[in-house]
N, C-alpha and C positions, 0 to 999 in steps of 0.2 A: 410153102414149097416142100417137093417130099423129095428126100435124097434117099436114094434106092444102094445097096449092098449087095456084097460078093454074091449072097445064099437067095436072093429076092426079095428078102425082106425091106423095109424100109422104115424110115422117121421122119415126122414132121414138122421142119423148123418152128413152127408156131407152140409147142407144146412142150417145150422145157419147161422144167422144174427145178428150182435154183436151192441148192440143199446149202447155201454158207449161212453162216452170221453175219449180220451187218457190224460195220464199228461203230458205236455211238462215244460221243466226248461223255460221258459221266459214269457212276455206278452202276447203272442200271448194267453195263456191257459184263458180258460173259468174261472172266478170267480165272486163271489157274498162275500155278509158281509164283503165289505171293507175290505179285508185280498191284504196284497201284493202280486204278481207273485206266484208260488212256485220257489223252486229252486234246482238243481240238480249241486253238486259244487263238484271238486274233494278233495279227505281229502290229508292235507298237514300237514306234522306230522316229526318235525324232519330232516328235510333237503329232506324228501320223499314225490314223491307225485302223486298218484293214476292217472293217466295222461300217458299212454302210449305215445301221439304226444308229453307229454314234459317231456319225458325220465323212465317215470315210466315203471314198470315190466306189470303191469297190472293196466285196467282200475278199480278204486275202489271210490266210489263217493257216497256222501251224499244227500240224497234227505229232504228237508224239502218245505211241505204243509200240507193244513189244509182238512181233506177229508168233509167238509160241504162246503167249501168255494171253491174249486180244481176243482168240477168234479162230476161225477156219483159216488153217494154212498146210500149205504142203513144205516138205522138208524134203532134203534128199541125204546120202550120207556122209555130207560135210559137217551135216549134226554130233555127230561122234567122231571126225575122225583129225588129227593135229594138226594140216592142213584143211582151213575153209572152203571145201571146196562150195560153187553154188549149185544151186537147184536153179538157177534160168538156163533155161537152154536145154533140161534135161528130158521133157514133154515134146517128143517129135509129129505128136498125129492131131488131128482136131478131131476124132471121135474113137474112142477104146469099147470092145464090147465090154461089158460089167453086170455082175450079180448082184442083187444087193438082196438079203438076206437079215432077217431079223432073231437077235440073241437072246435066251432069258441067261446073264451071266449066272454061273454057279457060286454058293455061298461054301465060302472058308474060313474056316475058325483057327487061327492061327496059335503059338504057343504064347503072346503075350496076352491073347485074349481080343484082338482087334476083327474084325468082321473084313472080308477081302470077298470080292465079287469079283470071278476071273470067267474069259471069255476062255473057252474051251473049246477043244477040236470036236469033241464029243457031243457039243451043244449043237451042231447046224452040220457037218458032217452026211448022215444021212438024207438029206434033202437038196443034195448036189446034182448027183445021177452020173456021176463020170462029165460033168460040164467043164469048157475047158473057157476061162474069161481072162481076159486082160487085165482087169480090174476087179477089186472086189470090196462092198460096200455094205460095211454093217452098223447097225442098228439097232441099239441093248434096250432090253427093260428094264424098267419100266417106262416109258413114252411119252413127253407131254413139251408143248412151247417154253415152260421152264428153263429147259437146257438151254435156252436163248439168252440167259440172266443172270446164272449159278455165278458162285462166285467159288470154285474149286479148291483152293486152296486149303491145304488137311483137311482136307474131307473123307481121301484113301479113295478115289475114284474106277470105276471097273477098268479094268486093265487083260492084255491077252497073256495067255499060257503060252512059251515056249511051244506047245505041243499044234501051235496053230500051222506052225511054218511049214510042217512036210504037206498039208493041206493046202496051202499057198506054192509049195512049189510042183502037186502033183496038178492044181489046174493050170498054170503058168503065169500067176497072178506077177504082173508088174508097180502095180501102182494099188495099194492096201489104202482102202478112208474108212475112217470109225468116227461116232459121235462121241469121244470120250476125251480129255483133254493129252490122253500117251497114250502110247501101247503096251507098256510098262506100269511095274507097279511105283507110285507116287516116291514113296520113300525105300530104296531096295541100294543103299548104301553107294549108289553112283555106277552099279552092273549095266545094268540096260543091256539085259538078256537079249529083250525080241530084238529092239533096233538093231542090237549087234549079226544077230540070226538072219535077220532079214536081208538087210546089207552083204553078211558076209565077211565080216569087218573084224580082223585086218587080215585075216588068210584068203579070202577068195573075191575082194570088191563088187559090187554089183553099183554101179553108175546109173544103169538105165530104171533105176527102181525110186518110188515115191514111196510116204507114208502122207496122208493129208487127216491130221484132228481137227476134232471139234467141228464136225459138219452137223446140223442138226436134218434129219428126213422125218418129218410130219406122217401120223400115222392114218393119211388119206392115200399112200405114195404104199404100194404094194409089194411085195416081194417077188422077183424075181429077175428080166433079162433086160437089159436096158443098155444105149449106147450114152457114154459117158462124155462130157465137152469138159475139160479140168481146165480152167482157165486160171490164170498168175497173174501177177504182177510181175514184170523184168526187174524185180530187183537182185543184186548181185550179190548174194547170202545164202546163209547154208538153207534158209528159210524165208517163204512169201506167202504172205496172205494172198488164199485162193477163190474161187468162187466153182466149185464142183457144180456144174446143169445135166440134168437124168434127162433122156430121151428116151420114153415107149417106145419099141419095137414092134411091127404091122405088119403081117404077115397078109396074101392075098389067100381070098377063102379056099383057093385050090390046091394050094402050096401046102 
């Protein structure tokens, strides 16, 4: 099916590209914030137990994770703010235009001597062109199915510079997804500069805005214009595991 836009361009339902993490029950899953494994265990209740191989009627099984620590989720700024507020409901469109654009973070040598790899306005910057997107979806180096597995936790992960946000708010970016497990850096004494930044938070709210980590984009997945399907879960939290799908944009050869 191609569904056609405002400019003529169009996309082709059949050619999404699905940028989350899956949740697996073991080690092998992607986490950060020192949270354990997740776990996926069947319910034993009573002499029964959800466990078809071990004799049950049907498979029936409890999943417990943490969707910050897990995986690809979108957050909104109920992340930071005294009241919870949720991220369902926040996601009004079913397709955002979006950039996605690829970072070598810059290296910084700090005063303890720790190594910091921050995402900079300066890194990706000039290969905007005055582009004006919904969304914007970056992509750090070094690149690899890895990031499907890490286990983050003090590791001191790339994280964005403050100086990202006038960049974010000169194209009118709503909804910010990076493959990194923050936007922030890991240990920075409980500031949470960008989220604060980006938000708004607590002098100017911004409701209508996402941040979604830990997405991983494979590096067959190109850089540039693409329309965005950000799908959720409805859970009622500040925070839901999401499923980000990229849509190539097709222009007709006359256009």
């Amino acid at each position: 099916m191609q569904l056609f836009l405002e400019d003529g361009s169009y996309v082709l339902t059949n050619e999404g590209i699905d940028c989350s993490i899956p949740l697996e029950g073991n080690e092998q899953n992607v986490r950060a914030w020192y949270v354990a494994p997740p776990s996926i265990e069947p319910v034993r209740e009573n002499g029964w137990v959800g466990a078809v191989a071990e004799g049950g009627s049907v498979n029936f099984r409890s999943i417990q994770f943490n969707p910050h620590g897990h995986g690809t989720h979108t957050e909104c700024l109920g992340h930071i703010t005294p009241e919870v507020h949720s991220v369902n409901g926040v996601l009004d469109k079913l397709l955002y235009k979006t950039i996605l654009i690829t970072v070598q973070p810059e290296i910084r040598i700090q005063a303890d001597g720790s190594v910091d790899r921050v995402i900079t306005a300066a890194s990706f910057t000039n290969r905007l062109d005055e582009q004006k997107a919904e969304a914007l979806m970056i992509r750090t180096l070094p690149n690899d199915s890895g990031k499907m597995h890490l286990n983050y936790s003090d590791t001191n992960p790339a994280y964005c510079d403050v100086d990202v946000l006038a960049v974010l708010d000169n194209l009118e970016v709503s909804h910010l997804l990076v493959d990194t497990p923050s936007v922030d850096r890991e240990k920075d004494d409980g500031v949470l500069a960008f989220h604060h930044g980006f938000w708004g938070v607590p002098e100017k709210p911004r409701f209508d805005r996402t941040i979604t980590e830990m997405v991983y984009i494979s590096d067959e997945i190109e850089d540039g214009e693409y329309m965005l399907n950000l799908q959720t879960a409805p859970f009622v939290n500040d925070a839901t595991p999401s499923r980000p799908v990229l849509f190539p944009l097709h222009r007709n050869a006359e256009d």
